[in-house]
Backbone bond lengths (Angstrom), bond angles and torsions (degrees), N, CA, C in turn:
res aa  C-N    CA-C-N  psi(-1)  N-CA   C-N-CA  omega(-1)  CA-C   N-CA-C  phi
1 X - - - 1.445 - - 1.535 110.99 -
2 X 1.739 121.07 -41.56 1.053 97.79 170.92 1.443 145.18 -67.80
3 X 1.623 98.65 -22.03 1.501 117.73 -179.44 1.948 95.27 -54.76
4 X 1.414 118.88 -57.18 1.577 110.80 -176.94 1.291 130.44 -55.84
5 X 1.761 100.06 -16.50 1.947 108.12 -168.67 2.113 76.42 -90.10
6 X 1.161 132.57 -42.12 1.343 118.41 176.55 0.953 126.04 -56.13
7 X 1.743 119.21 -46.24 1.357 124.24 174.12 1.588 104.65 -40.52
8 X 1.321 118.28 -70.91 1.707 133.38 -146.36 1.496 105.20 -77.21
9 X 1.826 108.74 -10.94 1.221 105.99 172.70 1.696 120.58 -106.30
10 X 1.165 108.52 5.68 1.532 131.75 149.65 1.491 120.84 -91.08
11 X 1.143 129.90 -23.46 1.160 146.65 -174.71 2.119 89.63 -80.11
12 X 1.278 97.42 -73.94 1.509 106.01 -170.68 1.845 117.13 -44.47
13 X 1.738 106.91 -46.28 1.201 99.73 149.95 1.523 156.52 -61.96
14 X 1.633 97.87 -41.76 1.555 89.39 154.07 1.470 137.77 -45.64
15 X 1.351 100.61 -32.11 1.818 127.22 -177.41 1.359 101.56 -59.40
16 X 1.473 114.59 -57.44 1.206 121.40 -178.17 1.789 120.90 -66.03
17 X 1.814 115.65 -44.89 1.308 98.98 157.20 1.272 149.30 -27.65
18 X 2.005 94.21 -55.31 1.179 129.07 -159.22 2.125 93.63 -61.56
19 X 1.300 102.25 -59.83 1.338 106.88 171.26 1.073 151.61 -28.97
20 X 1.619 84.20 -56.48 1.975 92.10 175.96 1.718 96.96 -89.22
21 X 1.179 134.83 -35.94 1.386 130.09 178.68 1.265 132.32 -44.52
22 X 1.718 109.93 -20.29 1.950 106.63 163.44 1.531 89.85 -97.43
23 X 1.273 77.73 156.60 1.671 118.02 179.54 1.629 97.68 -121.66
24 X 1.520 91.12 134.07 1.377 122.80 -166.12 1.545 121.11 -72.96
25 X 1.257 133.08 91.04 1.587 112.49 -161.97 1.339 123.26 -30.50
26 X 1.059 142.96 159.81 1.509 134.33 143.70 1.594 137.89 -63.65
27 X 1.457 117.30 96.85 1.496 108.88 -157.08 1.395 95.39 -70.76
28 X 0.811 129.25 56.58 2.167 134.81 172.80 1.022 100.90 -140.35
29 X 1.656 124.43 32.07 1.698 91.40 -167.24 1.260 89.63 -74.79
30 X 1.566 122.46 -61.49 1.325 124.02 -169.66 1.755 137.59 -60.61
31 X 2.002 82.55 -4.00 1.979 77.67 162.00 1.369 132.25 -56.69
32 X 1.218 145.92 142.57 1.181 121.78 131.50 1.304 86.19 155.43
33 X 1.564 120.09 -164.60 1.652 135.51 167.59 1.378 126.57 -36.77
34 X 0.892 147.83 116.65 1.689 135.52 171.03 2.011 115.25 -143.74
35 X 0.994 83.89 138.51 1.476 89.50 176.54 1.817 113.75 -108.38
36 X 1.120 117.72 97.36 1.699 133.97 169.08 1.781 119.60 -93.49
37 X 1.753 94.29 112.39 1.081 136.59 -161.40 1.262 103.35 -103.35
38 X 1.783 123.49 105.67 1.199 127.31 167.36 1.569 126.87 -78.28
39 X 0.943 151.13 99.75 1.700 121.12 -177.07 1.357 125.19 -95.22
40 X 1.014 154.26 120.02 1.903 159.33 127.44 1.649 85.43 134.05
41 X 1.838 126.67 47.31 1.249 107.28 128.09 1.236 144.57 -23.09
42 X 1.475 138.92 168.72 1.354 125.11 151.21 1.650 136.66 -90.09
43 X 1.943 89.11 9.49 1.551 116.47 157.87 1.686 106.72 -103.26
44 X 1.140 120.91 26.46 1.540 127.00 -171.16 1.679 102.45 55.98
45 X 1.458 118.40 -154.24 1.240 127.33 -173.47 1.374 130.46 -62.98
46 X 0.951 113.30 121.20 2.043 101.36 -161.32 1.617 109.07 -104.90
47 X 0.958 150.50 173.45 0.982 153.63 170.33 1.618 108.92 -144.75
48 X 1.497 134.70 133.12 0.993 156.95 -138.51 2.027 107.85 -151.28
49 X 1.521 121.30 122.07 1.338 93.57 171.57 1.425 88.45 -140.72
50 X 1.355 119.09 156.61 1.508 113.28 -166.04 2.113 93.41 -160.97
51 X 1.210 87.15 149.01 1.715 100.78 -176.08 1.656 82.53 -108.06
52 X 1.511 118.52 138.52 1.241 129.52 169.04 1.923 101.19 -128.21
53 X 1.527 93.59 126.36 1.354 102.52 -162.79 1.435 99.46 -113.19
54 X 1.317 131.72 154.24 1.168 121.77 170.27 2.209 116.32 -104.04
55 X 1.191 109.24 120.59 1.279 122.96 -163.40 0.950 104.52 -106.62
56 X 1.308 140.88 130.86 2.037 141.56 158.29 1.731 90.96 43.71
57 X 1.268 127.43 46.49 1.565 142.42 150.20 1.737 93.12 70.22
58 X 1.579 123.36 44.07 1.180 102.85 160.04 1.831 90.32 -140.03
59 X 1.554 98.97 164.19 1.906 78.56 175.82 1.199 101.80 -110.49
60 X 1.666 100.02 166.07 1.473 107.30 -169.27 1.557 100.75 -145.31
61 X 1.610 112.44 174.59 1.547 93.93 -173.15 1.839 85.62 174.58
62 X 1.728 99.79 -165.99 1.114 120.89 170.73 1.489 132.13 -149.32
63 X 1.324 142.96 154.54 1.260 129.85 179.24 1.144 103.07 -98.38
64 X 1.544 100.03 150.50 1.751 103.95 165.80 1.567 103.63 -135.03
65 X 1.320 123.30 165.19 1.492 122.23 -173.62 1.440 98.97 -94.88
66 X 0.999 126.73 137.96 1.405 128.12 -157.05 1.367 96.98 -103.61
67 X 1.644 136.94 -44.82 1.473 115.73 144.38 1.463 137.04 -76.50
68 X 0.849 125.91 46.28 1.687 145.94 150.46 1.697 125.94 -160.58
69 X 1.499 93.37 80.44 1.416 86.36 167.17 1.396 126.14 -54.65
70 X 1.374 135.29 -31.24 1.230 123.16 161.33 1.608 135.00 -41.18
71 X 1.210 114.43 -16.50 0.866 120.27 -179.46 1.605 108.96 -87.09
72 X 1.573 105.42 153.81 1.318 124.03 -161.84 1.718 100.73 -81.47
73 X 1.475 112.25 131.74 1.716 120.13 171.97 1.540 98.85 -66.31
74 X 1.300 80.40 137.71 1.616 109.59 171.94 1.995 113.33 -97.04
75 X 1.016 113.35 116.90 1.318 130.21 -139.56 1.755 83.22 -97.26
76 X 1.644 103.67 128.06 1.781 110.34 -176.43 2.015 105.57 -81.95
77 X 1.289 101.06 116.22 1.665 102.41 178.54 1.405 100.49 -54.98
78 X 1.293 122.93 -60.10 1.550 131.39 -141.57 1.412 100.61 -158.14
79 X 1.259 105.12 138.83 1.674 118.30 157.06 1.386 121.88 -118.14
80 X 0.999 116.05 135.32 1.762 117.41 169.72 1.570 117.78 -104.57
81 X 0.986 142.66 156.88 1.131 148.21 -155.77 1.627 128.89 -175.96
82 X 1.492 103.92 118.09 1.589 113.05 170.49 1.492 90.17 -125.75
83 X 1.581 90.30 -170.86 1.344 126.42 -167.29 1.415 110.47 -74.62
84 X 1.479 133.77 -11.97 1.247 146.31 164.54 1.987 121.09 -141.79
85 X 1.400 93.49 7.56 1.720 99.26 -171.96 1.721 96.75 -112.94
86 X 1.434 119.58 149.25 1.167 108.75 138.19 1.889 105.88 -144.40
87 X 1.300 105.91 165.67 1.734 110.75 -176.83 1.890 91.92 -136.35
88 X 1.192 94.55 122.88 1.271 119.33 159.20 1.779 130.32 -90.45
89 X 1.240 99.30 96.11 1.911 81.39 -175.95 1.400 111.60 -106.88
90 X 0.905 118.00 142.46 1.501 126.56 172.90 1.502 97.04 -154.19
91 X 1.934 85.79 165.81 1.375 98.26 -156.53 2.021 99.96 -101.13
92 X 1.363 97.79 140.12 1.714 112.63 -167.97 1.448 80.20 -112.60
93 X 2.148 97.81 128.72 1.279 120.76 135.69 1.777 121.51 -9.36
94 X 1.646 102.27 -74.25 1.388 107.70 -172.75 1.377 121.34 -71.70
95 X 1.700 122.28 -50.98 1.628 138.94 157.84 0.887 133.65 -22.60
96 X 1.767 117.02 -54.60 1.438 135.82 -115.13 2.006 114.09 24.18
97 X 1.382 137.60 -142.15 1.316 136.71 -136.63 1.922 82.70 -67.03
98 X 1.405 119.96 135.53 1.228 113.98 144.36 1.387 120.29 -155.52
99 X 1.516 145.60 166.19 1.370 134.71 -153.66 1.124 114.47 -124.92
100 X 1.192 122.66 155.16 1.967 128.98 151.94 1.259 107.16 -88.55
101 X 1.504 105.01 118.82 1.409 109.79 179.47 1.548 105.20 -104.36
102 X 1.222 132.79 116.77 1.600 154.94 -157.53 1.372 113.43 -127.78
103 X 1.212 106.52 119.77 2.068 126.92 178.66 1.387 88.47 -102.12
104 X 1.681 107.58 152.33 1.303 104.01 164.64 1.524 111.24 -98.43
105 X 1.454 128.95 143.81 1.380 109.95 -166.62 1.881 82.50 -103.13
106 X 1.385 95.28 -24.58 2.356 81.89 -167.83 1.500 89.57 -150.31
107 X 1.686 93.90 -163.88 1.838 84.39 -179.76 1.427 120.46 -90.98
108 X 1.430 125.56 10.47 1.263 117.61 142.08 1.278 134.33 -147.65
109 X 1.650 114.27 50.25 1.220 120.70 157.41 1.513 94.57 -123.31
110 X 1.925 103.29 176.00 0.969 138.71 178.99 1.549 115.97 -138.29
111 X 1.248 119.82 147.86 1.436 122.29 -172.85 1.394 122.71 -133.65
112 X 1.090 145.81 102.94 1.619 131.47 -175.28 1.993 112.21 -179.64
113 X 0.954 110.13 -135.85 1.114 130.99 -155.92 1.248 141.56 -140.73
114 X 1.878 133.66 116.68 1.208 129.67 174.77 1.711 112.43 -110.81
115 X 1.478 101.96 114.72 1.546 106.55 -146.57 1.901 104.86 26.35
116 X 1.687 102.23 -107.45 1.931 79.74 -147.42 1.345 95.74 -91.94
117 X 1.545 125.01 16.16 1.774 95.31 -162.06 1.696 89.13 -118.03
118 X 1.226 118.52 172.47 1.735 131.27 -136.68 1.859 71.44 -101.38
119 X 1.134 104.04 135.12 1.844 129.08 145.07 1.502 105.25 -115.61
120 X 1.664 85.38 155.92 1.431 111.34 178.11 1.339 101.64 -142.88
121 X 1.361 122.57 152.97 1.446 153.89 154.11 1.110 147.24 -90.37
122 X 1.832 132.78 90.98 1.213 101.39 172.03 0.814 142.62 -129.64
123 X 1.669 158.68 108.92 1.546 129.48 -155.20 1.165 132.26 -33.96
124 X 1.503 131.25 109.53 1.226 107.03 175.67 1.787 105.99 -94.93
125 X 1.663 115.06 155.03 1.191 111.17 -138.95 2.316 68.06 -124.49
126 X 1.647 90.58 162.00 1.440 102.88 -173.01 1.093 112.03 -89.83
């Protein structure tokens, strides 16, 4: 009998290590400032900067062209989101709905793709 009250009381602690010992991602990674960098558009290199806020626990936001403020923000349809992914869709003149698909490579870049041409990500910090 005692060997089982030992077992279940080694058993119960590991349980309990095991528990408190992960650390919880941060669902913010991707709030905040970022600057998204298109390259070999068929407007050449674009630049994009957008505040992604988190609203009723989803984020939401807008693009702006970071060399022409005159130009009108492009309003984000949808975001998707994991723990290292994010997809940006908004709607293109030429497309209609299409996305930036973004890996995180560290804690403040991003790496990926709008259909075929290379995006980049980066926090911009205040």
């Amino acid at each position: 009998m005692k060997k089982a009250n030992l077992f279940f009381i080694v058993l119960f602690l590991g349980v309990i290590t095991e528990a408190f010992s992960q650390t919880t991602p941060s669902t913010d990674f991707f709030a905040g400032k970022w600057e998204i960098a298109l390259a070999g558009t068929p407007m050449g290199d674009v630049k994009f900067t957008t505040n992604l806020v988190r609203k009723d626990g989803k984020l939401a936001g807008e693009l702006a062209r970071a060399d022409d403020p005159t130009a009108g923000k492009r309003p984000i349809t949808k975001i998707e989101e994991t723990d290292k992914v994010l997809k940006i869709y908004f709607e293109s003149q030429q497309g209609g709905e299409i996305s930036i698909d973004l890996e995180k490579v560290d804690d403040n870049n991003l790496k990926g793709k709008l259909m075929d041409f290379e995006a980049t990500a980066k926090r911009i910090k205040d």
